[in-house]
N, C-alpha and C positions, 0 to 999 in steps of 0.2 A: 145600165144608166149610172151607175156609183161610179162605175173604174171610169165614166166619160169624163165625169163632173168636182171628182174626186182631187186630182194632181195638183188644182191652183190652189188648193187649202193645205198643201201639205208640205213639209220642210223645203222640198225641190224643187216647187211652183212659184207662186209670186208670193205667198205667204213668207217663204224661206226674207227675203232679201228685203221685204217689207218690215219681218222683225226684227234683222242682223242690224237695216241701215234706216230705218224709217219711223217705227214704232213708239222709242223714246223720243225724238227728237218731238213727235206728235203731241205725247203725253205732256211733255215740259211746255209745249206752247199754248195747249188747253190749261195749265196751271197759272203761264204766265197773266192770264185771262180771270182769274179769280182774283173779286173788287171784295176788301172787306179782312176786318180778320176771323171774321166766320162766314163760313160756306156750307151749302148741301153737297158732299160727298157725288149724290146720285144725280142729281139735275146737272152740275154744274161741271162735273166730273166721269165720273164711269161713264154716264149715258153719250158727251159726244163723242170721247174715245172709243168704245165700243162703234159707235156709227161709223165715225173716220175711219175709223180701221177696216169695217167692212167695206165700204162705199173703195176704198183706196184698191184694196185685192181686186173686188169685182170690176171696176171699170168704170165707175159713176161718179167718183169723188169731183166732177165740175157740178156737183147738185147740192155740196154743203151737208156739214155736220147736221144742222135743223133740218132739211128737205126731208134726211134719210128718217132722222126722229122720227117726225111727222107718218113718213110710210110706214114705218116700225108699229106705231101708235093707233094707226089706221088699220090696219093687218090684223094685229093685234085684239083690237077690241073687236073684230068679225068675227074671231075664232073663239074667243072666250065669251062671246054673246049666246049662253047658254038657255036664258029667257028668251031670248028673240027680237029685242029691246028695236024698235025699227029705226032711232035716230043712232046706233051702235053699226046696226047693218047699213044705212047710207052713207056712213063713217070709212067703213069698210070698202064699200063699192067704190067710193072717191078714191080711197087710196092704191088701191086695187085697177083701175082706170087709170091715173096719174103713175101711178109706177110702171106699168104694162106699154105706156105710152115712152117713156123714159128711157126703157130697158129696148125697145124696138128701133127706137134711132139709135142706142149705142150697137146694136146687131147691123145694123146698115154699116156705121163706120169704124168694125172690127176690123183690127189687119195683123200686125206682125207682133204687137205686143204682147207680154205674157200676163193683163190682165184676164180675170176669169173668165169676160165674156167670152174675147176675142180666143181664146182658147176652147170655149163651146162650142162656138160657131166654126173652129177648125176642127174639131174633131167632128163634125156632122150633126150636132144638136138640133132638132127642128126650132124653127122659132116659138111655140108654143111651147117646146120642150123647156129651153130656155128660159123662157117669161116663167113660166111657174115655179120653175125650180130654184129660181131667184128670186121670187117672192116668198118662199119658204125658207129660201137663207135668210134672208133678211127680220124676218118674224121670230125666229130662233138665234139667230145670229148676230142679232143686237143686244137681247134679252140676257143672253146667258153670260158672256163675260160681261155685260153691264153687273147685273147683280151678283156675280164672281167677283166682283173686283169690291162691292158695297157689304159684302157676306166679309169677306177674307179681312177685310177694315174692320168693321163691325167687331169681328172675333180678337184682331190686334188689340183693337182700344178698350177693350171689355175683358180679357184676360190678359192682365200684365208678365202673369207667367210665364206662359205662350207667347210673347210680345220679347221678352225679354233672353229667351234660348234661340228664339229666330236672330235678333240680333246678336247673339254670343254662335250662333252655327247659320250664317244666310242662308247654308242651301237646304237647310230644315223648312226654307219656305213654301222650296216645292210640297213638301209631304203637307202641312198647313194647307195648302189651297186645293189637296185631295182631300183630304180628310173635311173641309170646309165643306165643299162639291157633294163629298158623301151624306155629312150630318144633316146639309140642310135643303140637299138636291133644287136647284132653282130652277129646274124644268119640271114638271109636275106626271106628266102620261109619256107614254109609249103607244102607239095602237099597230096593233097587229091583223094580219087574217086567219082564220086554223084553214091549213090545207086538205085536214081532215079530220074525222073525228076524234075529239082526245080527252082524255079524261084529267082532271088538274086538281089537287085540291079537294077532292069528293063531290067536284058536280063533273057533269059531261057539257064539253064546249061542242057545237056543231061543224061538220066543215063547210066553210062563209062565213063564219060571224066572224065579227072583230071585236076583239079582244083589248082594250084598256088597260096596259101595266103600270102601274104607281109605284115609277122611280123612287120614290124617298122610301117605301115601303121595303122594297127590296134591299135599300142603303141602310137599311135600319131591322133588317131581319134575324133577330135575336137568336138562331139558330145559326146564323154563320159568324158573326161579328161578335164577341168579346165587349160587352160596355159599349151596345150600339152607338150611344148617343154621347158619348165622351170623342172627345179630340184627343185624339194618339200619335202625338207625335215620332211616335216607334213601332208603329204600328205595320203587322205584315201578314193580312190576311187575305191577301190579292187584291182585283180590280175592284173598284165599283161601278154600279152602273147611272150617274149622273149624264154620261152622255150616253146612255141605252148600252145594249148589248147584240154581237153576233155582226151579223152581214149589214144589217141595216142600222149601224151605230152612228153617232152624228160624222158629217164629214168632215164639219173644223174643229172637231175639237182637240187638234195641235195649233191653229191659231188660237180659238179661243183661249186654251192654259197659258200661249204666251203673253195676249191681252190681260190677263187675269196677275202673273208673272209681274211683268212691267211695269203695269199701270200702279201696281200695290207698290212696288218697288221705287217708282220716280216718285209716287207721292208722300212716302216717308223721308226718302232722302228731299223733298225738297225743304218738306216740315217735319225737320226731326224730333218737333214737343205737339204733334198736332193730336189734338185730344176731343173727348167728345164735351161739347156745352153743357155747361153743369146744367142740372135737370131735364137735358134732354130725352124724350119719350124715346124708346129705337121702336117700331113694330115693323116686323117681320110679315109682309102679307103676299096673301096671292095664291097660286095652287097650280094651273100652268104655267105663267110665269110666279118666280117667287124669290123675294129678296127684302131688304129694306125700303120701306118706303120711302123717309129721307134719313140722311147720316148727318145730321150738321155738326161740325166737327170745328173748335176755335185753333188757332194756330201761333 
């Protein structure tokens, strides 16, 4: 199912030519859209970019920045509805309905293009296959360069240091929005199944259970990493695991670093004094998803 699902997220799919030719121009016109000389960062900002950007790859971008929000937001609070909260789960079920419905007529009028769907549907994807696998992009796929891009801001305008060697070396940025990904992982679990039994840790896992890994945990695990919790911009202790690990690692996450890339990028060059509102609260929330909650930033 990966190698099926896998090509329109990656450099040589639609993602490729999406970021080469499409990406910035996106980010600049979501900015030109910012009324005020303060704004929230994350509403007004990351969040429709991260949508657009997905909605454009997969196929659906005639459903609008806000539609996809909304399904994002809907999805969302299903899955982190950990109480059971029953107007979260109707929330859910709407969105869930509404997207499934959306994603069925774009499978109808799939054909030659190298959107994600029409690339599903050419390589054999059942339609149920499909629908899900696309509302699990979209639940992580919005989330994550959203708050990549609110984490990585946050870290510029709160370390001038930091702030100040990106700008004397740009492509320091790259290593900046690992090192961001790693310290404050904005995806929260991993769930896995043990195919047998294994011992981990000093308990014994079963085989069938599934298994819960806490990304940030692992990003922050004092036995591999040097000053877990510092930002090292020289830092060269290998991967992290912000978009998981192994065979079942996320499958955009080479669009997401470019959403993450760019969007940080066009929005400094457009406000090169954009700073945080004096006494602005930042808090950092959330646990599956996890980022700032708002960034208001004057300009």
């Amino acid at each position: 199912m990966q190698a099926l699902l896998q090509p329109p997220f990656k450099a040589s799919g639609r993602s490729g030519p999406f970021v080469a030719d499409e990406l910035a121009a996106l980010a600049d016109s979501i900015l030109d859209d910012v009324a005020g000389p303060t704004f929230d960062v994350m509403s007004a900002y990351a969040q429709p970019l991260a949508a657009g950007s997905l909605a454009t790859v997969l196929g659906l971008g005639e459903y609008g920045l806000d539609t996809m929000w909304s399904w994002c937001e809907g999805l969302c609070a299903d899955i982190a509805n950990f109480e059971n909260d029953s107007a979260l789960a109707a929330k859910g079920e709407r969105a869930k309905r509404e997207l499934g419905e959306a994603i069925s007529r774009r499978i109808d009028e799939a054909g030659d293009d190298d959107s994600a769907i029409s690339v599903f549907v050419r390589n054999g994807a059942t339609n149920d296959e499909i629908i899900n696998n696309v509302r699990l992009a979209i639940s992580g796929g919005i989330n994550e360069p959203r708050d990549g891009i609110g984490l990585v801001t946050y870290v510029l305008l709160t370390r001038p240091d930091l702030r100040q060697r990106v700008e004397q070396e740009p492509a320091k940025l790259k290593r900046l929005i690992e090192e961001t990904l790693r310290v404050y992982s904005p995806v929260g679990t991993v769930t896995r199944q043990a195919t047998q039994d294994i011992r981990l840790g000093g308990v014994t896992i079963p085989a069938g259970a599934l298994v819960a890994g806490v990304l940030r945990s692992v990003n922050l695990d004092e036995s591999h990493w040097s000053n877990p919790r510092s930002i090292d911009l020289d830092r060269r202790e290998g991967p992290h695991a912000a978009f998981a690990l192994g065979v079942h690692r996320c499958l955009g996450e080479w669009l997401g670093r470019q959403e993450i890339r760019v969007g940080v990028e066009r929005l400094f060059a457009r406000f090169p004094d954009i700073a945080l509102v004096d006494g602005a609260d930042v808090d950092i929330v959330g646990f599956e998803f996890r980022g700032p909650r708002c960034l208001v930033v004057a300009t």
